[in-house]
VMD Tcl script that draws the C-alpha trace (Angstrom):
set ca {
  {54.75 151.44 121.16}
  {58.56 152.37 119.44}
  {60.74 149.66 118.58}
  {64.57 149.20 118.39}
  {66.20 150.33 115.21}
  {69.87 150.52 113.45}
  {70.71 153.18 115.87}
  {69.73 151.84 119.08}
  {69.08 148.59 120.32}
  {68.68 147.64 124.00}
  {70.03 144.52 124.63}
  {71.64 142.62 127.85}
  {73.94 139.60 127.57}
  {75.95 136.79 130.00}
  {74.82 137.76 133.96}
  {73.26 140.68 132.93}
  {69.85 138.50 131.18}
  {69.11 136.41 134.71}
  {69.68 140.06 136.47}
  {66.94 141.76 134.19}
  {64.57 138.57 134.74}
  {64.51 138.75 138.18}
  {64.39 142.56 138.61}
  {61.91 143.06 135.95}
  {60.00 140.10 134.30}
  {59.10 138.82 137.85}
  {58.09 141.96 138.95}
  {56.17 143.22 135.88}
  {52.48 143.43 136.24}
  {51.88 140.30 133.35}
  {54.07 138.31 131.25}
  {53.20 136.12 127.91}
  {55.95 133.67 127.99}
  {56.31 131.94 124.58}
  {58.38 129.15 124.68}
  {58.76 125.83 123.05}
  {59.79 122.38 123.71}
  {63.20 121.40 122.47}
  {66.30 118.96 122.58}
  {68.91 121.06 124.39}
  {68.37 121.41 128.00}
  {68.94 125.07 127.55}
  {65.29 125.35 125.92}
  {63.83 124.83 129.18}
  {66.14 127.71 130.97}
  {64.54 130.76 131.07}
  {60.90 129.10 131.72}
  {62.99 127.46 134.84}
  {64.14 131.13 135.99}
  {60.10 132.15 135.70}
  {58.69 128.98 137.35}
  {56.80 130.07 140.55}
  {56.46 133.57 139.27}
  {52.36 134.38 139.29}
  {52.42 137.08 137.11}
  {53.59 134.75 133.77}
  {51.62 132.94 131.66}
  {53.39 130.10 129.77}
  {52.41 128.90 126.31}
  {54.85 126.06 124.56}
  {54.89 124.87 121.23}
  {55.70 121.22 120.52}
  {57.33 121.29 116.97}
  {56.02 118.21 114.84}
  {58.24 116.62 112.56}
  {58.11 113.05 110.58}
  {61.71 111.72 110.96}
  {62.76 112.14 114.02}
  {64.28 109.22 115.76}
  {63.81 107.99 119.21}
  {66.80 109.52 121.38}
  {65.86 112.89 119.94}
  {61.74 112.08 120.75}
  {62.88 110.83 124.03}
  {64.72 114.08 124.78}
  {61.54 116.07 123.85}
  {59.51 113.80 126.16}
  {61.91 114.76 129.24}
  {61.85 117.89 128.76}
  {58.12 118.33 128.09}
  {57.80 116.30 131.81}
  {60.24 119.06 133.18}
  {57.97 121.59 132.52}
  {54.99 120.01 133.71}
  {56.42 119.37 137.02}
  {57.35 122.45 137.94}
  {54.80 124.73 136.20}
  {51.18 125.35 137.38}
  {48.61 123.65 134.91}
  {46.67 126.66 135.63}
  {49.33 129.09 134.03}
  {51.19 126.35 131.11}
  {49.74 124.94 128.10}
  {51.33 122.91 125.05}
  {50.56 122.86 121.48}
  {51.59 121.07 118.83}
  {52.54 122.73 115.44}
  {53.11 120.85 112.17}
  {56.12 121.73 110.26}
  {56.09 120.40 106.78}
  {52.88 119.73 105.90}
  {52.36 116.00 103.84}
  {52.88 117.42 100.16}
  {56.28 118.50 101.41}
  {55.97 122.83 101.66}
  {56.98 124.70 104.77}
  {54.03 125.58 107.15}
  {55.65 125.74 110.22}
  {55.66 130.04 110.84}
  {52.15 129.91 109.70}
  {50.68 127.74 111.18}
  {52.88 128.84 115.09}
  {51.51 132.30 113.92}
  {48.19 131.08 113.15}
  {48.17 129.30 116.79}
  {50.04 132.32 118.81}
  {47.46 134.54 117.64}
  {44.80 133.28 120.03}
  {47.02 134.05 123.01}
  {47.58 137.48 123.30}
  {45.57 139.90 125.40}
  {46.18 143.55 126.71}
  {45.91 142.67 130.24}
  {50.03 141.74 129.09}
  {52.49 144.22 130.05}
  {55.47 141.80 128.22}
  {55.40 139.32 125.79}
  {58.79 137.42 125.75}
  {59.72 134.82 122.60}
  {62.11 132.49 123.98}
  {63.71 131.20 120.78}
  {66.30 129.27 122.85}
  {65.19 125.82 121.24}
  {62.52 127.39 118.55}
  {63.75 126.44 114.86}
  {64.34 129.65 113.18}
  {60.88 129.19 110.89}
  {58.89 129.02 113.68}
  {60.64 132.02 116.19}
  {61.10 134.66 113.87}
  {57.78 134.95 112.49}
  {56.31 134.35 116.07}
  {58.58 137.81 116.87}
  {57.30 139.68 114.05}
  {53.66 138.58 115.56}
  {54.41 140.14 119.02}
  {55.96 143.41 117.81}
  {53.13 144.24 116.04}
  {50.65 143.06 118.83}
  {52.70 144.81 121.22}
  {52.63 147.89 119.88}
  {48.63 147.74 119.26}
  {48.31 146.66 122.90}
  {51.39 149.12 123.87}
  {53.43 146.28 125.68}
  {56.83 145.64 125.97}
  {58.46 142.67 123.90}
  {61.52 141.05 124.12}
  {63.34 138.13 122.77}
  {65.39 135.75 124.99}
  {67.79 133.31 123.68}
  {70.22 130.66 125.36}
  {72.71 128.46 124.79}
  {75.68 126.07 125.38}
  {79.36 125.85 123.82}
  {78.74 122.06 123.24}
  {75.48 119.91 122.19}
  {74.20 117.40 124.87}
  {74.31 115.14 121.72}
  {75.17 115.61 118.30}
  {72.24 116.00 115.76}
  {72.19 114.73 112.02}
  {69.56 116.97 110.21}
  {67.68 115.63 107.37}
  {66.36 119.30 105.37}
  {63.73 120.01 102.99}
  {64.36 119.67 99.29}
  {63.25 123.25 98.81}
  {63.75 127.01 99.78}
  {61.13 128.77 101.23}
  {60.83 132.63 102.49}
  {60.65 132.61 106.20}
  {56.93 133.83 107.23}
  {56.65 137.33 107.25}
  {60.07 137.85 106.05}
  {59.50 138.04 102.23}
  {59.78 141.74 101.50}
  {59.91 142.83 97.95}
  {61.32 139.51 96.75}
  {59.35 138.03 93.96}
  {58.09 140.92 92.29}
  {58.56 142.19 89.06}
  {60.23 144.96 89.66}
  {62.86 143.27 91.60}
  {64.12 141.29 88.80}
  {66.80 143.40 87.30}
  {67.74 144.08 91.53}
  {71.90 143.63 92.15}
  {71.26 141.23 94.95}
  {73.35 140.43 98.03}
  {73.37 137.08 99.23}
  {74.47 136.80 102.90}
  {74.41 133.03 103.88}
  {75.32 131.48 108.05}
  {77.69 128.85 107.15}
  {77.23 125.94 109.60}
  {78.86 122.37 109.56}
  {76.58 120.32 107.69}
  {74.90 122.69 105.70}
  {76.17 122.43 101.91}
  {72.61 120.73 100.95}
  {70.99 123.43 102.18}
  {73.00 125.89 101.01}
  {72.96 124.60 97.60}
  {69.04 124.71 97.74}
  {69.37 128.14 98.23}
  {71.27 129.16 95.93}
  {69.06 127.25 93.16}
  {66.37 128.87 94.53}
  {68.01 131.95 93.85}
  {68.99 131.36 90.41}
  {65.73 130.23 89.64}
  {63.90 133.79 90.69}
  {66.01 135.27 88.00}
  {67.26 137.85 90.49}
  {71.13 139.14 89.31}
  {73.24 137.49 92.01}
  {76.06 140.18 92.62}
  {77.67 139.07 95.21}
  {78.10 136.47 97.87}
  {78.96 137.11 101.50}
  {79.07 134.57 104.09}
  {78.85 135.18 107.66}
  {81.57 132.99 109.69}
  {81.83 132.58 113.18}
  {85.22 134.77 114.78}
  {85.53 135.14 117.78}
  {84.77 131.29 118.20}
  {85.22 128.71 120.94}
  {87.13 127.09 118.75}
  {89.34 129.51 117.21}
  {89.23 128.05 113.67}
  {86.01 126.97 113.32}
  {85.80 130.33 110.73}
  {88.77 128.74 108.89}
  {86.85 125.17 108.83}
  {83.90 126.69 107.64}
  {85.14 128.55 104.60}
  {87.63 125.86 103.36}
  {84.47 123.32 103.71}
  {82.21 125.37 101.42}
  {85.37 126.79 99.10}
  {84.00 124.68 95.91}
  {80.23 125.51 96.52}
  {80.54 129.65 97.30}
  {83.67 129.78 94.64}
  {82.60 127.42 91.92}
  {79.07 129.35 91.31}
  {80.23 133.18 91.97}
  {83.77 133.46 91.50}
  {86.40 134.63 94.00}
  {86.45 138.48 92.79}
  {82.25 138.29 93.93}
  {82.62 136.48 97.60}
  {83.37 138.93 100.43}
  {83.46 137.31 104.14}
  {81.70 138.54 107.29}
  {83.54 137.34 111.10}
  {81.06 137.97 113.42}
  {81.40 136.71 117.13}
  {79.88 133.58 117.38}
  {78.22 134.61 120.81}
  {76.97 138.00 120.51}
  {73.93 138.33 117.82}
  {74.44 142.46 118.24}
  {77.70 142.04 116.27}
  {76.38 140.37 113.84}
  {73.46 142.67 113.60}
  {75.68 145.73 113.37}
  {77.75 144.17 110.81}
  {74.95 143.65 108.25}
  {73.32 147.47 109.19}
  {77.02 148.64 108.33}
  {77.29 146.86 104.76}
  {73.99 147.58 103.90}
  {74.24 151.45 104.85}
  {77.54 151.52 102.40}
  {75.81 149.45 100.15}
  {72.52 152.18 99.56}
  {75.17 155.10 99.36}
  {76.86 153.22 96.62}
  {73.89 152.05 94.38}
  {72.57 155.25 95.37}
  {75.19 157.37 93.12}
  {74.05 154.77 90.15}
  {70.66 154.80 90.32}
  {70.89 151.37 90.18}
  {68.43 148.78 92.76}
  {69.95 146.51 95.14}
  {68.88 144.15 97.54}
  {69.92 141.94 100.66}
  {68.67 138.46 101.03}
  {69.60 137.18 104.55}
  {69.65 133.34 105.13}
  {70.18 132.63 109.18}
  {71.53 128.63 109.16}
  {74.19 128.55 111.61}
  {74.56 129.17 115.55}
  {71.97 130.21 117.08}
  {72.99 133.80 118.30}
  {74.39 134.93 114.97}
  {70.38 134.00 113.54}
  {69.16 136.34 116.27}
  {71.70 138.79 114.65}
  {70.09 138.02 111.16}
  {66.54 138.52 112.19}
  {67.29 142.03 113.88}
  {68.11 143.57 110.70}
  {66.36 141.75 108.51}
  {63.10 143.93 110.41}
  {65.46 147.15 110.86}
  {65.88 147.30 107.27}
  {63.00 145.39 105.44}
  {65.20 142.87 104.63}
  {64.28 139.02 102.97}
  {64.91 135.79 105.01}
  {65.70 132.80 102.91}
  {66.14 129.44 104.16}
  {65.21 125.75 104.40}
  {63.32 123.85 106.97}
  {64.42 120.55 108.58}
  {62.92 117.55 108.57}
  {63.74 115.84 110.99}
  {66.72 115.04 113.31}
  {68.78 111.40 114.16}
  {71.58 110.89 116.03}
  {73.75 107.98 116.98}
  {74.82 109.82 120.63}
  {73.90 107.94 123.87}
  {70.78 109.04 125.87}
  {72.24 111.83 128.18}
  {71.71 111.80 131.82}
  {68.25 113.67 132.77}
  {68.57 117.48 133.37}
  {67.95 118.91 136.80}
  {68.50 122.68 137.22}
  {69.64 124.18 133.23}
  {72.29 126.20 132.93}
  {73.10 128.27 129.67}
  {77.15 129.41 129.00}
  {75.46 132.21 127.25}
  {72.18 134.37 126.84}
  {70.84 136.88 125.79}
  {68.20 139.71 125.60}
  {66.94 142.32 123.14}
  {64.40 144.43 123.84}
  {62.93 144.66 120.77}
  {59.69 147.19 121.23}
  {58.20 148.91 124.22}
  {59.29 151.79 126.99}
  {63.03 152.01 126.77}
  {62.46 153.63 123.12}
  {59.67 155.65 124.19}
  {62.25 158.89 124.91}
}
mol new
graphics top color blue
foreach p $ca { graphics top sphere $p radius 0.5 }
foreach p [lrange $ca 0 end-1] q [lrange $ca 1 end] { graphics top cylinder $p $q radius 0.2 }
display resetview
């Protein structure tokens, strides 16, 4: 089955997602939903707009990590009892995946990979990823997974994300100490010949972030690769209009001290459409092979998605258009000192969206 590419890409955002889940995922002949079990209300959204449908089959992951404090396991709980109130047991399952294993590395994409695989069948005519409240290590391999089971089974797969303008509580994040390839994701990084490679480093800037972004750039440094540039994506258009501004004035020491201003370049990408930011990093990179092209010189573009949410999505489309690495960190856990929030009856979701990422719209 054909997948998207840098030259077309089906996608549907705002009013236009709930319109294609009604008019086609509840009428398709049988849906894998994968889901999982998060902290925003919004992770439960699109499995509320599919409960009662027969023709879905839900599977949830239940993302295990060791410091996590009680609001934040409470939220989990309540959401977990959402779901199992108004799914059918017959149809809905949970699993639990580990996410740092106990001598510290980063197992959570291979071991929701390792689980996922069990789950697939081609009696489906869609798989759908809902990587509304995935973590990034877990979602993006778990996409990977489906394109390539999709096309041996010839099903359609698609990727559904959604989201609010504001957390229902704000979230401390305690990360790993050390950068790891997401699963999948690694490309050509870490071979020989990619040593001497002129390599692109396109970070998500994200309040709260520098750790991790200065565990990434050790990493980096420590591969030996030749660090040419540095280009961080921002968000623009935002909600809040200067949150771009914020962003790069935060991080001005740690992207300027390292590289030096004449090597750091700046991507604005709209903060709620992952296409843009998709588009952007297919345009630099198609500039950038005509360029090292006339040299004869290698280059390469390591993408590291830890920001919003839709701009990741953006990140993982071309990092499979174009073979590109994903570099990033995995969390820990999460604390907060925010109140318990009031329980969640019907979700709702200020944006969404849907790619379809392989199946019958590229088949012409």
């Amino acid at each position: 089955m054909p997948s998207f590419s840098t030259k077309r890409c089906v996608a549907h955002g705002a009013d236009d997602v709930d319109e294609f889940v009604e008019q086609h995922l509840c009428h398709a002949s049988k849906v894998l939903f994968i889901g999982t079990v998060g902290i925003e209300p919004t992770s439960v959204y699109f499995a509320s707009k599919l409960a009662g449908t027969a023709n879905v089959d839900f599977r949830f992951l239940i993302e295990q990590r060791t410091n996590t404090d009680k609001v934040v396991q409470e939220l989990g709980d309540r959401h977990l009892q959402w779901l199992r109130d108004r799914l059918a047991a017959s149809t809905c399952t949970f699993h639990d995946v580990e996410v740092i294993a106990k001598d510290g590395a980063t197992v959570a994409g291979r071991n929701a990979a390792s689980i996922a695989s069990s789950w697939y069948d081609k009696a489906y005519s869609d798989i759908v990823i809902d990587g509304s409240g995935m973590s990034r290590g877990i979602c993006f391999p778990l996409l990977r997974q489906a394109m390539e089971i999709g096309q041996t089974y010839n099903a359609n797969v698609h990727v559904v994300v959604a989201s609010n303008n504001h957390r229902t509580i704000q979230l401390q994040s305690e990360s790993n100490d050390r950068a790891d390839w997401i699963h999948g994701f690694q490309a050509d990084m870490g071979l020989d010949a990619m040593s001497d490679a002129l390599t692109l480093w396109i970070p998500q800037l994200s309040h709260g972030s520098s750790a991790q972004l200065d565990v990434m750039y050790r990493h980096l440094s420590a591969l030996g690769v030749a660090l040419a540039e540095v280009c961080p994506i921002v968000p623009f258009p935002s909600v809040d209009p200067r949150r771009g501004d914020e962003l790069l004035f935060d991080y001005r020491s740690a992207l300027r001290g390292d590289v030096g201003d004449e090597r750091l370049n700046v991507i604005y990408a709209h903060e709620g459409d992952p296409m843009d930011v998709f588009h952007s990093i297919v345009r630099m990179e198609n500039i950038r092979k005509e360029v090292f092209a006339a040299t004869g010189k290698q280059a390469v573009s390591v993408l590291s998605p830890s920001g919003w949410r839709m701009g990741s999505l953006g990140m993982v489309l071309a990092a499979m258009a174009l073979n590109l690495p994903l570099l990033y960190v995995e969390t820990i856990g999460y604390t907060t000192t925010s109140p318990l929030p009031a329980p969640i009856d019907t979700p709702t979701a200020d944006r969404k969206w849907h790619i379809w990422v392989a199946g019958s719209p590229y088949a012409v």
